[in-house]
PADRENGU-890178 format. One record per residue (C-alpha): x, y, z; residue number from 0. Coordinates in steps of 0.25 Angstrom, whole numbers, plus 5000, padded with zeros to 4 digits. Layout:
N
     u     v     w    n
     X     Y     Z  NUM
...
***
This chain:
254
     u     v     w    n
  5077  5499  5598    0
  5089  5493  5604    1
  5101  5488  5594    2
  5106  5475  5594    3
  5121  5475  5598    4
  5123  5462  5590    5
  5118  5470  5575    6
  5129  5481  5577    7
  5142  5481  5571    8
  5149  5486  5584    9
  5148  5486  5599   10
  5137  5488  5606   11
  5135  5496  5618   12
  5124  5501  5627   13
  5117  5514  5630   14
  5119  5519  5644   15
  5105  5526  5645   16
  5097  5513  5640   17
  5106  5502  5638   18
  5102  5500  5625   19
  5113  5493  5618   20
  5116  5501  5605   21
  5127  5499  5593   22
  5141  5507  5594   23
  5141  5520  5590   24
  5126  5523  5590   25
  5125  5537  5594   26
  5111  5534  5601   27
  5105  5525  5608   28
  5094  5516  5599   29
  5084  5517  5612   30
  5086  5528  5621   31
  5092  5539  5611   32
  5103  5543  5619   33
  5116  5546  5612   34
  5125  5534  5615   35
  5139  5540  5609   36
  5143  5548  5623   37
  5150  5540  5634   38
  5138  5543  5645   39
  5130  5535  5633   40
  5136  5526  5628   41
  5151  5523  5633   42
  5155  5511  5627   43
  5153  5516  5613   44
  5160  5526  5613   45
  5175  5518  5617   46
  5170  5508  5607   47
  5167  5517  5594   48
  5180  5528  5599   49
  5189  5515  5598   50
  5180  5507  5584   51
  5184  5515  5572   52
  5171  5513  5564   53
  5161  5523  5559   54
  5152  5522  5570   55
  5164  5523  5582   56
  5171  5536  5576   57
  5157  5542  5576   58
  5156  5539  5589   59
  5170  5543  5592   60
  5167  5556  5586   61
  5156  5559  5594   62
  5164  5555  5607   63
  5173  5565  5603   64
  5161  5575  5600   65
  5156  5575  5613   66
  5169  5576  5621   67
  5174  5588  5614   68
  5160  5594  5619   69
  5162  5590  5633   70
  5173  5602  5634   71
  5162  5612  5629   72
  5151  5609  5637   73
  5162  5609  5650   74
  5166  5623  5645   75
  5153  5628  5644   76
  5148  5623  5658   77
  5161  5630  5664   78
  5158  5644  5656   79
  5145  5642  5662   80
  5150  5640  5676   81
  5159  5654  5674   82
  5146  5662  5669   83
  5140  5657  5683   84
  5150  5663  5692   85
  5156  5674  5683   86
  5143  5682  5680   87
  5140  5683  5697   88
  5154  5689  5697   89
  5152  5699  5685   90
  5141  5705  5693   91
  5147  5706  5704   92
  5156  5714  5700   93
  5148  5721  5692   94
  5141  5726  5704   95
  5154  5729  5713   96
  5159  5738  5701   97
  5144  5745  5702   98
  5144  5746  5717   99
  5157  5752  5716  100
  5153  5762  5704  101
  5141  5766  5714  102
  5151  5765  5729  103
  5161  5777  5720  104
  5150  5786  5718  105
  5144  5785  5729  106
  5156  5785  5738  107
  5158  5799  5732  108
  5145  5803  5742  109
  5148  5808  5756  110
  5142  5796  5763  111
  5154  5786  5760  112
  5164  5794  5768  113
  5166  5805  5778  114
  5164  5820  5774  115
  5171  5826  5785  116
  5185  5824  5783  117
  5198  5830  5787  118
  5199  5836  5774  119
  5185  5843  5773  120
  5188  5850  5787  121
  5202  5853  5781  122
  5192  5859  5770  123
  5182  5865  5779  124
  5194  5874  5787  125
  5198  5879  5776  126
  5184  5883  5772  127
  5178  5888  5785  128
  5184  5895  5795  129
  5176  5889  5808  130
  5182  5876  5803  131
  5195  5880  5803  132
  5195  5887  5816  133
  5188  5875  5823  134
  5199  5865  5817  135
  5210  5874  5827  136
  5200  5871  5838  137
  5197  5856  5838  138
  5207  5845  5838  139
  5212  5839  5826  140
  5205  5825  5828  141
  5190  5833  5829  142
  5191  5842  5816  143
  5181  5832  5807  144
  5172  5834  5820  145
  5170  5847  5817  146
  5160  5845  5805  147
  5151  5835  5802  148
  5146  5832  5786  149
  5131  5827  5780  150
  5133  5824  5765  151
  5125  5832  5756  152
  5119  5825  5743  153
  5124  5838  5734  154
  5122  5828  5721  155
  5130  5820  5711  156
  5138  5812  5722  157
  5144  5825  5728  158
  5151  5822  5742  159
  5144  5835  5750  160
  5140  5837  5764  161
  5135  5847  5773  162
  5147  5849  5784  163
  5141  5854  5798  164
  5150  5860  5807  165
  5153  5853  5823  166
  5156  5858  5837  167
  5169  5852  5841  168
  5175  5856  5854  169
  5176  5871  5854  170
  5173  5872  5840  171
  5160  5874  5835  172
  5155  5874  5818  173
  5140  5876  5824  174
  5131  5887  5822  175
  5121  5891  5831  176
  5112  5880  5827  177
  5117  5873  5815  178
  5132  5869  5812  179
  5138  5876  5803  180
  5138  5869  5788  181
  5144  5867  5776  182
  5142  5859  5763  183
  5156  5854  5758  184
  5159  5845  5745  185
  5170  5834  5745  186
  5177  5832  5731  187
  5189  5827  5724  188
  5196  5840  5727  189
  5191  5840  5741  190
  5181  5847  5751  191
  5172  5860  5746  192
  5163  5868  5753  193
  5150  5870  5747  194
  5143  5878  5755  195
  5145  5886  5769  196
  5131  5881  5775  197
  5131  5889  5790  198
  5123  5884  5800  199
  5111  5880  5792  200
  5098  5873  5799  201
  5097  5864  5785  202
  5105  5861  5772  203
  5095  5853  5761  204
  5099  5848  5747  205
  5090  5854  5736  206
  5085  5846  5723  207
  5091  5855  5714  208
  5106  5857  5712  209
  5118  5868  5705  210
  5127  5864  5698  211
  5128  5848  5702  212
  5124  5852  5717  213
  5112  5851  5724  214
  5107  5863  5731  215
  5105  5865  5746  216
  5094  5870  5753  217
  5100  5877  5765  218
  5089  5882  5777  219
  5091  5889  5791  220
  5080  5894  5800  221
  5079  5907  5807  222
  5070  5916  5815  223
  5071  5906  5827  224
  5069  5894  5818  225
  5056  5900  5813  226
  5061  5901  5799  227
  5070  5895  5789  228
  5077  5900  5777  229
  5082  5890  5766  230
  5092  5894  5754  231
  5095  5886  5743  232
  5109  5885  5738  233
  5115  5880  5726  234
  5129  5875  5719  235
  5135  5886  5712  236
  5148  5876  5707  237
  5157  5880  5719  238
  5148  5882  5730  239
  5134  5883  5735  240
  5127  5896  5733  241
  5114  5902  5740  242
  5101  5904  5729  243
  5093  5914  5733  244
  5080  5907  5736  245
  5080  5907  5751  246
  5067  5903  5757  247
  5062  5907  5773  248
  5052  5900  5778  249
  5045  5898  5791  250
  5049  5886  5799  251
  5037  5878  5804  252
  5036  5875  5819  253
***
């Protein structure tokens, strides 16, 4: 029930959510409820019990003082919330770049990211094979990386490999009678190696199994007029590959 201003011993003042006219330093409302002891409430009050020194007013005052020291804390968790907002996108993020680039090293280590023939594998290569030297003194120095040509080959474990095929330049020819003349070469830190001397094959498949950390390769020509084929497995021996002993003939289907 509303309280009579004219029977309390201070100041009366009103509630600003019901206008019910309440006694100084009451900390709720007698009709509504609501606290009247913050400034949105009950204004007035407040100035009147900060400046009265009475038991009612330093209560008042005291709360006053209560609630602006929270008014910091609840600012300060409103802005850490704001940081959380923007800071975990941004942890992700980077998060993700570090993996992609975890993922972009290894796999730049395969032979699709950059060119295999290079000026230093055809360096390699004269110094390996005879009819690449003597075709480097024949074409002109701006052709040399013409004369080969490179397919990678997935020998395993990320291993920069590639079957090398030999080109006609000029009056130059790495060409067999049908097939270009091959060969498997390995990059490393150290540089190029050859793997294998192929020859003039009509196929080179890589095999399931593998020798010491390198797959094997299923190499095949055909013969008889192209009415047969012959294919030899061969496997990493640790330096080079090796033929196995486990050639196959077979007739070819027409």
């Amino acid at each position: 029930m509303p309280i009579d201003p004219s029977t309390t011993a201070g100041p009366a003042d009103s509630c600003q959510s019901c206008g019910t006219v309440n006694r100084s330093g009451a900390r709720f409302c007698g009709k509504c409820g609501l606290s009247v002891t913050s400034a949105g409430a009950h204004g007035p009050a407040i100035a009147a019990a900060t400046n009265s020194p009475g038991e009612s007013g330093g209560a008042t005052t005291d709360t006053v003082q209560i609630q602006r020291r929270e008014a910091p804390t609840s600012f300060a968790r409103t802005e850490r919330s704001e940081y959380r907002t923007w800071l975990i996108p941004i942890l992700l993020c980077l998060a993700a770049a570090l993996l992609w680039l975890i993922l972009g090293r290894r796999s730049s280590s395969g032979p699709f990211r950059q060119p295999f023939v290079t000026v230093e594998l055809v360096d390699q290569m004269a110094r390996d094979i005879p009819a690449i030297r003597e075709c480097i003194s024949k074409v002109p120095s701006g052709q040399t990386l013409t004369l080969v040509r490179a397919d990678p080959l997935n020998l395993g474990r990320d291993r920069q490999a590639a079957l090398v095929q030999g080109q006609v330049v000029g009056s130059c020819s790495l060409v067999g009678a049908r097939m270009p003349m091959q060969w498997i070469y390995e990059r490393t830190a150290e540089g190029y190696r050859l793997l294998l001397d192929v020859g003039p094959v009509d196929t080179v498949k890589v095999a399931d199994e593998s020798h010491s950390g390198y797959k094997d390769l299923r190499i095949g020509s055909s013969f008889a007029a192209g009415t047969q084929f012959y294919e030899e497995t061969y496997s990493f021996n640790g330096q080079t590959y090796q033929r196995m002993h486990d050639g196959k003939t077979r007739p070819i289907q027409q």
